[in-house]
C-alpha positions in Angstrom: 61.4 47.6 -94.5 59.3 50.5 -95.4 59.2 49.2 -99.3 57.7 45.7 -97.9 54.9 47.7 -95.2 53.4 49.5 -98.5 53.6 46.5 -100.3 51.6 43.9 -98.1 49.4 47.3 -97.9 48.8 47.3 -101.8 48.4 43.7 -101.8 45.6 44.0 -99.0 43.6 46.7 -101.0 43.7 44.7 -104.1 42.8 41.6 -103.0 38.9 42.4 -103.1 39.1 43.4 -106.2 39.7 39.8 -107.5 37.1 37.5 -109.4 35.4 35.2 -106.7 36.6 31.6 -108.2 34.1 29.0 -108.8 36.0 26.7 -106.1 35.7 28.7 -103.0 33.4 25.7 -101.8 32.2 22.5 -103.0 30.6 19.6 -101.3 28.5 16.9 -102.1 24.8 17.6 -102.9 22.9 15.7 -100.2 19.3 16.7 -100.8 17.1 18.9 -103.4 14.6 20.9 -102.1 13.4 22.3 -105.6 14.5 23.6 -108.6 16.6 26.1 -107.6 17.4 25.1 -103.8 19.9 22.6 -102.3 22.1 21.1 -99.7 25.4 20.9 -100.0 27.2 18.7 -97.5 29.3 21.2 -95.0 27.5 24.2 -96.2 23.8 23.3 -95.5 21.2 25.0 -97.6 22.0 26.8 -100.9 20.2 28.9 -102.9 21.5 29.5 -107.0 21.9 33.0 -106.9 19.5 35.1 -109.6 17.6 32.5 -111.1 14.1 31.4 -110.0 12.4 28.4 -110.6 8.4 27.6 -110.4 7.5 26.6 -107.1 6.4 22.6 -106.4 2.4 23.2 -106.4 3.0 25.3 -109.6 3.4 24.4 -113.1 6.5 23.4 -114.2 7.7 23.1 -110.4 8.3 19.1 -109.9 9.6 18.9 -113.6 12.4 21.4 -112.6 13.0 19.8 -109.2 13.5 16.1 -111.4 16.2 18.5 -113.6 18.5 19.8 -111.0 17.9 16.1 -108.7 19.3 14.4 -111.9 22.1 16.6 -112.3 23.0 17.2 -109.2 22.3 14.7 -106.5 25.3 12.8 -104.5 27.4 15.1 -107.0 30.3 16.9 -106.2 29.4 20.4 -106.9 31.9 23.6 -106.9 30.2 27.0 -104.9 31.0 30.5 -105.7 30.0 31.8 -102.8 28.1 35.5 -102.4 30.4 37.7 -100.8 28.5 40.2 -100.7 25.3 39.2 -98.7 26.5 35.9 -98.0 23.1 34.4 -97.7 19.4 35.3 -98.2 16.5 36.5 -95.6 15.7 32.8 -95.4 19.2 31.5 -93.6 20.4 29.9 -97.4 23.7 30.5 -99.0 23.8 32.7 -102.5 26.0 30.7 -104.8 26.6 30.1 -108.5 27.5 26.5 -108.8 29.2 24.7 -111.1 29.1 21.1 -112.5 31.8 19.3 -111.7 34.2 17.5 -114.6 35.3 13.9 -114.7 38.8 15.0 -113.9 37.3 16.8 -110.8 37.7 20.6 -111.4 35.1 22.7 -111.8 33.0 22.5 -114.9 29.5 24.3 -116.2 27.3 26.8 -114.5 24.2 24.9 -113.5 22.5 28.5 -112.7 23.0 28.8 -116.5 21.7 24.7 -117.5 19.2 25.5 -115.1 17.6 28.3 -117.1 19.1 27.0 -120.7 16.6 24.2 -119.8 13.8 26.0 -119.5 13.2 24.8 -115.6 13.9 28.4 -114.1 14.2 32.2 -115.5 16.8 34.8 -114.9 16.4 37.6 -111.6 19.1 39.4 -111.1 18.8 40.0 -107.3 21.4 43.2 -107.9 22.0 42.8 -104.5 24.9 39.9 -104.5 28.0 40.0 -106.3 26.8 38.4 -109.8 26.1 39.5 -112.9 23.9 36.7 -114.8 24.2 38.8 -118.0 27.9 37.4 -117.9 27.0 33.9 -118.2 26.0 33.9 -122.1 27.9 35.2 -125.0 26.0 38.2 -126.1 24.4 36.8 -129.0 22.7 33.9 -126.7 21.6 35.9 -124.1 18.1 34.9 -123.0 15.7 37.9 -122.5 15.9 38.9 -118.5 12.8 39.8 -116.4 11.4 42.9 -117.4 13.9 42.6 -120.5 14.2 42.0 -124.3 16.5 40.8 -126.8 17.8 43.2 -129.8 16.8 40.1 -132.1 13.0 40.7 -134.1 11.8 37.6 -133.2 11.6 37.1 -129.4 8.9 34.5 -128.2 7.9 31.8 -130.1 4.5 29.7 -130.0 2.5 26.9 -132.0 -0.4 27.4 -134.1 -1.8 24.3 -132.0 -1.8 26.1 -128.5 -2.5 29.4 -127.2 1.2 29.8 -124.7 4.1 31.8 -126.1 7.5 31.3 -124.8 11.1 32.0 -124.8 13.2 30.0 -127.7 15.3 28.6 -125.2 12.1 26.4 -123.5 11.7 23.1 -123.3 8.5 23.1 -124.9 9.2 25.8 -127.5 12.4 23.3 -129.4 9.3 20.9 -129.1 7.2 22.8 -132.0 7.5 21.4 -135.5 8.6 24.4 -137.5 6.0 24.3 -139.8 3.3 24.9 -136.6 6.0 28.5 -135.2 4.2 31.5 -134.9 7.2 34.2 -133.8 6.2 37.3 -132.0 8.4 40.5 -131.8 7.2 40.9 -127.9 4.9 40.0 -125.4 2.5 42.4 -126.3 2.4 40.9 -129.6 2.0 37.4 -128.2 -0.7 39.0 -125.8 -2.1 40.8 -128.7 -3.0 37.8 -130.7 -4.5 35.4 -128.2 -1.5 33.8 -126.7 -0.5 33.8 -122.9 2.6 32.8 -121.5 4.1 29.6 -121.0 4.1 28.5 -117.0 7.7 26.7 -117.8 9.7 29.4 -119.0 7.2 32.3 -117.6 8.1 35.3 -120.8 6.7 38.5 -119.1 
């Protein structure tokens, strides 16, 4: 008896130690606020943990609102729920959530899409349970806030505008090769006239 008491013990001290699963929620997504805020049906307003996308009377904002409504809207959608805060100051539920597939498990990251897109950046909050820096193979790891990639050439802008931005933007893939100018930071960019873009926001 003693053996199985020490045992449901172990068990009970281990259990927290587990990866949260992608599947510990999902509803249907009833209503986009912006970019980077929902509603889930049964869970009410939820936030995608550590990434942030520009505000609706800002640049960029309605274009990234259009992104996630497209993907998302009357979608089943799987939560990974924070559970560590649970939610922000604002009432809303922290949660990575996943795409789901057409046999109905879960599927992509859309905190990832969203920022692969170029509709949002990376903020690690540091005060949930995620690490964004997991969501990329190392090699295609966009630059954080406040951080760089190892690789030389960093930001990327046109010889026909005056924005740099991250590779990964929307508007950077849009630049005929012959017009890239590469920087090797943002004080290089900054340095040579350029500012950066309002989409991707580089630092």
């Amino acid at each position: 008896m003693r053996k199985w008491i020490l045992l449901l013990m172990a068990l009970v001290f281990l259990l927290p130690l587990a990866p949260a699963l992608p599947d510990e929620g999902r509803g249907i997504v009833i209503y986009v606020m912006d970019g980077d805020t929902i509603s889930v049906q049964g869970y009410g307003s939820v936030r995608l943990a550590d990434v942030n996308s520009p505000e609706l009377t800002a640049p960029g904002g309605p274009e990234a609102k259009e992104y996630t409504r497209s993907q998302l809207l009357n979608k089943l959608v799987y939560l990974d729920l924070d559970n560590k805060t649970g939610q922000d100051r604002y009432g809303r539920k922290v949660c990575v959530v996943y795409m789901s597939k057409a046999d109905g498990s879960a599927g992509e990251n859309f905190n990832r899409m969203l920022v692969d897109s170029g509709h949002a950046i990376v903020e690690d909050a540091r005060d949930n349970e995620f690490d964004p820096m997991q969501w990329w193979p190392q090699q295609k790891n966009p630059a954080l806030t406040g951080k760089e990639n190892s690789d030389d050439k960093k930001f990327v802008g046109s010889i026909k505008s005056d924005k740099y931005h991250y590779p990964d933007c929307r508007w950077a893939k849009k630049i005929s090769p012959e017009n890239e100018v590469w920087f090797s930071g943002s004080e290089d960019a900054r340095g040579k006239g350029y500012v950066p873009c309002g989409v991707c926001h580089p630092p």
